[in-house]
N, C-alpha and C positions, 0 to 999 in steps of 0.2 A: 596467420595472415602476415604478408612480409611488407606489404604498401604501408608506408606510416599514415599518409594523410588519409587513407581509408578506418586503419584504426584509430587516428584523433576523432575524422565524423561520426563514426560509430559513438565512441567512447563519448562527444559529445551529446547524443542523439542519446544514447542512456541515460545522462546525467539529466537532460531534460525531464526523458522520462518517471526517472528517480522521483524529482522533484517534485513531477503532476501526484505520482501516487502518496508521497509524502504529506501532501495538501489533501489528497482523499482521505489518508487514516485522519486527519484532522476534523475532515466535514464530518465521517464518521464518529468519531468520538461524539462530536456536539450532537451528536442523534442519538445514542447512546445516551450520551447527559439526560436529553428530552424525554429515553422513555421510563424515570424515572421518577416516581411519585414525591413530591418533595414534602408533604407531610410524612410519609412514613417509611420512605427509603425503597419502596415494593416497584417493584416491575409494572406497568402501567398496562403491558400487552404481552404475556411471554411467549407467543407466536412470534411474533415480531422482532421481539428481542432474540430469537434464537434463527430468525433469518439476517440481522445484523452482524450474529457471531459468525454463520457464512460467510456472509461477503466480509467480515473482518478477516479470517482463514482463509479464503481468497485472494485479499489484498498483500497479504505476509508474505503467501508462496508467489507473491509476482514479483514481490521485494527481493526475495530469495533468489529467485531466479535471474533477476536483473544483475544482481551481485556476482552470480555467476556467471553471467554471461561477461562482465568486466574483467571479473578476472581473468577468465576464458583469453580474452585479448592482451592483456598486460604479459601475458606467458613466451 
């Protein structure tokens, strides 16, 4: 891409993006916390917990990919 100001909107248009998903590994984590029995450390639902590791596995490869797409432009 040779337009700069096309790549600074982009590049900012990521970074926002970044952001949003950054704030979702967060929500996720505290869901996580939650499906956790707190007397005994045990898993509270392990269906549930292994549909969280999903969308965790999910969330990483869109991290990933973001990444790569930034750098993709910085080249």
């Amino acid at each position: 891409m040779d337009n700069i100001q096309d790549k600074s909107n982009i590049t900012s248009q990521l970074n926002e993006l970044e952001r949003n998903v950054d704030k979702s590994k967060e929500y996720l984590s505290a869901l996580e916390m939650l499906m956790v029995d707190d007397n005994n450390g045990r898993l509270k639902d392990t269906g549930l917990s292994n549909e969280l590791q999903q969308l965790n596995n999910a969330i990483s490869s869109i991290s990933k990919n973001i990444q790569t797409l930034k750098n993709k432009i910085d080249t």
